[in-house]
N, C-alpha and C positions, 0 to 999 in steps of 0.2 A: 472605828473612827475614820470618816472622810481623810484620804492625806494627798495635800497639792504635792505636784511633782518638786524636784528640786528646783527645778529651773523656774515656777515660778517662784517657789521661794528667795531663791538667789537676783532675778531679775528684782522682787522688791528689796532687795535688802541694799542692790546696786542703787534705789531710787532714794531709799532712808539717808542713805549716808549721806544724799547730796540738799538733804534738810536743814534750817539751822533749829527747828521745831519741828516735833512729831504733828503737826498742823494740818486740817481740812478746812478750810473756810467755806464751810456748809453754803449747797448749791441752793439759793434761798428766791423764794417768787417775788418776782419784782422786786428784786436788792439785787441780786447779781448778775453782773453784767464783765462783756471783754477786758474795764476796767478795773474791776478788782481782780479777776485772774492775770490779768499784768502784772498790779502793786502788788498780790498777794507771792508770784515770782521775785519781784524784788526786792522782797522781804524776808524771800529766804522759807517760805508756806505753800502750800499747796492751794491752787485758788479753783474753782469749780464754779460752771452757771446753768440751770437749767434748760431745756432747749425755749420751754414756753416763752420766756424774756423775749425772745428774737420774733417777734411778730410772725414777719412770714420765711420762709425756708430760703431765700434769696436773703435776707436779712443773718439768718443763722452761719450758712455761709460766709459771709462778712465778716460778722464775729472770729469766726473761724480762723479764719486768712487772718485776721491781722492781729488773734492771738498767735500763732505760730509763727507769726514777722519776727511778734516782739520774742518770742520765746529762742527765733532763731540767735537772734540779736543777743539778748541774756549769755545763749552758751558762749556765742563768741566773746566776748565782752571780761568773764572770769572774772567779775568782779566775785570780793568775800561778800558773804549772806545772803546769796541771792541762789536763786535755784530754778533748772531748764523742765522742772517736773510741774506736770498740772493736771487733770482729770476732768472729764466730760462728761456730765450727767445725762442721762438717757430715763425717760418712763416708755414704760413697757405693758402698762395697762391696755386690753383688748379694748377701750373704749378713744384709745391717744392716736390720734389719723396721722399722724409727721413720720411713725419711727421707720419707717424702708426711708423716705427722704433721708432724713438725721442719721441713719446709721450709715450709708454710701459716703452721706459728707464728712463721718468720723473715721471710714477705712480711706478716704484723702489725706487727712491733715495728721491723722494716726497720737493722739495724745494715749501718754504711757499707761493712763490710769481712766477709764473707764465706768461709772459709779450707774449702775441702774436701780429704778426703784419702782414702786408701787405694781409687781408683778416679777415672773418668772424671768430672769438673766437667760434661757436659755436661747431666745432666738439672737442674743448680742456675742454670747461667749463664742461661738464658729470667728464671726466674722471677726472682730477684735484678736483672736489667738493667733488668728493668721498673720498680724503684722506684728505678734509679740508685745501687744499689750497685755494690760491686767484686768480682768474685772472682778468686782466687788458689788455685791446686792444690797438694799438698802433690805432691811428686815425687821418687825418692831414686836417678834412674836419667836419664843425657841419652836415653834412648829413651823414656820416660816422660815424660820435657819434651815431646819432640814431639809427643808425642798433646796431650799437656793444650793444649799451644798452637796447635796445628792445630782443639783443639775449640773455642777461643776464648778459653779463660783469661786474664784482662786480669792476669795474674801467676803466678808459680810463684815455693813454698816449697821451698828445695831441699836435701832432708835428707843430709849429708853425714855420711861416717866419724866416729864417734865423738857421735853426737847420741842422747837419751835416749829410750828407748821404742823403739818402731820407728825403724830407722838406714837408713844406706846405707853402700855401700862406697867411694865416691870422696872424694878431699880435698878439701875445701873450694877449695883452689888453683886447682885444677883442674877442680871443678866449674864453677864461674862462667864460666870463659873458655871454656867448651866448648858453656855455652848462649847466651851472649851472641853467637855466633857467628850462630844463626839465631834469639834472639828481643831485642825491644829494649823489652820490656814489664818491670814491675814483677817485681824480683826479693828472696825475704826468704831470708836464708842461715840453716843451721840447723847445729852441728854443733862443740859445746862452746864454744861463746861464753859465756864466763863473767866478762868482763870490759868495761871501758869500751876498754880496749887493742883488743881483738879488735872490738867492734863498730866501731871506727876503721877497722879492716883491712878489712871485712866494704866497709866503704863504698868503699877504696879500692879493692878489687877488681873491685867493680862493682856491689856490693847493695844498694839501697834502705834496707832495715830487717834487722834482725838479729832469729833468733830466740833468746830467752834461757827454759831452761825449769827445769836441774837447780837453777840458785843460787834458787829460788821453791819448793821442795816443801817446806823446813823453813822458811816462816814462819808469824806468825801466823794472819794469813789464810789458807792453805791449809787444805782439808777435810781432809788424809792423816790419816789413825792418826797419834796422837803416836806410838807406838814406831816405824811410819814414817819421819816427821822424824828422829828420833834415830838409828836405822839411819842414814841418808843424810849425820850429822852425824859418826859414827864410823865410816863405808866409806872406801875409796879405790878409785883402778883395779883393785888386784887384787881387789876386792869384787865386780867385775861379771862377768858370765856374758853370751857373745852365744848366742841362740837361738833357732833360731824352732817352740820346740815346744807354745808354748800358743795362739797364734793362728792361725800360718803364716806371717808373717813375722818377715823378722829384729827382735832386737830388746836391747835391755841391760836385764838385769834383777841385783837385788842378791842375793848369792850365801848368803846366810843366809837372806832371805825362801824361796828355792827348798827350804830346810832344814829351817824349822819348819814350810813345808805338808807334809814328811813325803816330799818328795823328793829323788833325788841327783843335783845341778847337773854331775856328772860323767859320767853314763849316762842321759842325756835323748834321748827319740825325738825324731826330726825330724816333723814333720809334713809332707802329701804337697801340701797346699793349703788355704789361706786360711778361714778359720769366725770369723764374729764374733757369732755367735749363745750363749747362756747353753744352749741344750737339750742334754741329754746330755753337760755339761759336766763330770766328777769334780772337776778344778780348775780353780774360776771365776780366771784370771790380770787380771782386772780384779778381784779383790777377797782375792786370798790372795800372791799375787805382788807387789811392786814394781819400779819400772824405775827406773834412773838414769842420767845420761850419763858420759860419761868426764873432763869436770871434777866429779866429786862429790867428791874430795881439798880441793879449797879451800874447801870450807861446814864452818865449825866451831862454828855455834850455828846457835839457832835466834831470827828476830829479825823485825820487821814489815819489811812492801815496801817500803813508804817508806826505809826506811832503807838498804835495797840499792840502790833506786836515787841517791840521791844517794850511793852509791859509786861506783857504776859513773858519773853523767856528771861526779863530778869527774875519774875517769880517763879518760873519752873528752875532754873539754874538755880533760885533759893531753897527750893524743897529737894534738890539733890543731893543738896551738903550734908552731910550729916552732923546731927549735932556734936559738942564736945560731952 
């Protein structure tokens, strides 16, 4: 079995305690932005933004700086619930032209947690270890775990059936126990956790932090399109489409967005291999398409982050009690 050193064990264990939720607020395309990793700071969560949000790499930047303003600010500040911890998503796919830019601008501003996906963490783990952060692979496959963990990964994010955007096909169930088998590193579970209930589960199975992405697209602080948001607020299960014909991999997306770009969710090509690049793109699926996951039924307004998570930890503080 893989085993991280202690030290990064103990560096996360230094970052949990400063949680008031085992919380990821899933780095989601076009929903997250500087603003929710702020609110999701002051809420006492972990808040995370993909780099594609940020147009161009002087924009990223930005982001950047003035998360780290406000993060600086948090620490000083000590108020209760609130937490100086946050994570930078990075894709790592051989087809994503930014990642030398995006990773220089991540060994600047140095956030503690580090999340890559759609490919190998090994070109990000050097650079990040060096300033004592953590990283964590996004994974949605146990053959997938073992590379990322054999590359060093001091974590895997491990995208289960039913998680929004790019998915995977295994239960959550059964995910965990199947990697836990050969690694004993940092695990964040991904895969319609939409509740304080489920992140309860999430932990008893074996997961460190839960990822929570769809109950976050319709608040305030998200960038989406308001009609976005309200799509997401009037969808349910049967609103989603799995497919992997706009990037190449699988993925859930909302069955009317597919509608009004002028295509039909019914006779969609499959794609033969992976593209994350805009060139010769007819339909940009990062700016005409939306995703959701398979809890999008329970989001029935639109409302600040603050306020979903004190939902979700009074139900997780409910599923800890134990019964009489």
């Amino acid at each position: 079995m893989p085993k991280k050193s202690m030290g990064a064990r103990m560096r996360f264990d230094q970052l949990r305690a400063k949680l008031r939720l085992p919380i990821v607020v899933a780095p989601m395309f076009l929903v997250s932005g500087p603003e929710i990793v702020i609110a999701a700071a002051r809420s006492g969560v972990i808040g995370s933004f993909p780099p594609q949000n940020a147009r161009t790499i002087d924009v990223f930047e930005e982001w950047m700086e003035r998360i780290s303003s406000e993060i600086r600010l948090i620490r000083k500040q000590q108020i209760s619930n609130t937490t100086d911890v946050w994570a930078q998503n990075l894709i790592v796919h051989s087809t994503y032209e930014r990642l030398d830019e995006e990773l220089a601008i991540v060994q600047k501003y140095r956030p503690p947690i580090v999340i890559t996906a759609l490919g190998s963490p090994k070109r990000v783990i050097e650079a990040v270890h060096d300033y004592g952060g953590l990283v964590i692979a996004d994974v949605n496959s146990v053959e997938l775990a073992r590379k990322a963990a054999d590359a060093g990964a001091d974590g895997l994010a491990l995208i289960s059936a039913g998680a929004g955007g790019h998915t995977g096909q295994m239960a959550a169930f059964a995910f965990v126990p199947a990697v836990r088998e050969f690694f004993d590193g940092i695990l964040i579970l991904a895969g319609s956790i939409g509740d304080g209930r489920t992140v309860r589960a999430a932990e008893i199975i074996g997961a460190e932090l839960s990822y929570v992405g769809t109950q976050f697209i319709a608040t305030t602080e998200s960038i989406a399109f308001e009609k976005y948001k309200q799509m997401v607020v009037d969808s349910n299960f049967s609103d989603l489409v799995l497919t992997n014909s706009f990037t190449g991999a699988d993925a859930y997306y909302l069955r009317q967005s597919i509608i009004n770009a002028g295509l039909n969710p019914d006779t969609l090509e499959a794609k033969k291999s992976m593209s994350l690049t805009e060139k010769n793109s007819s339909t940009k699926a990062w700016k005409d398409i939306w995703s959701a996951g398979q809890g999008v039924g329970s989001i029935t307004k639109i409302e600040p982050l603050a306020k979903i998570v004190d939902r979700l930890e009074d139900e997780y503080r409910s599923a800890c009690i134990p019964e009489d």
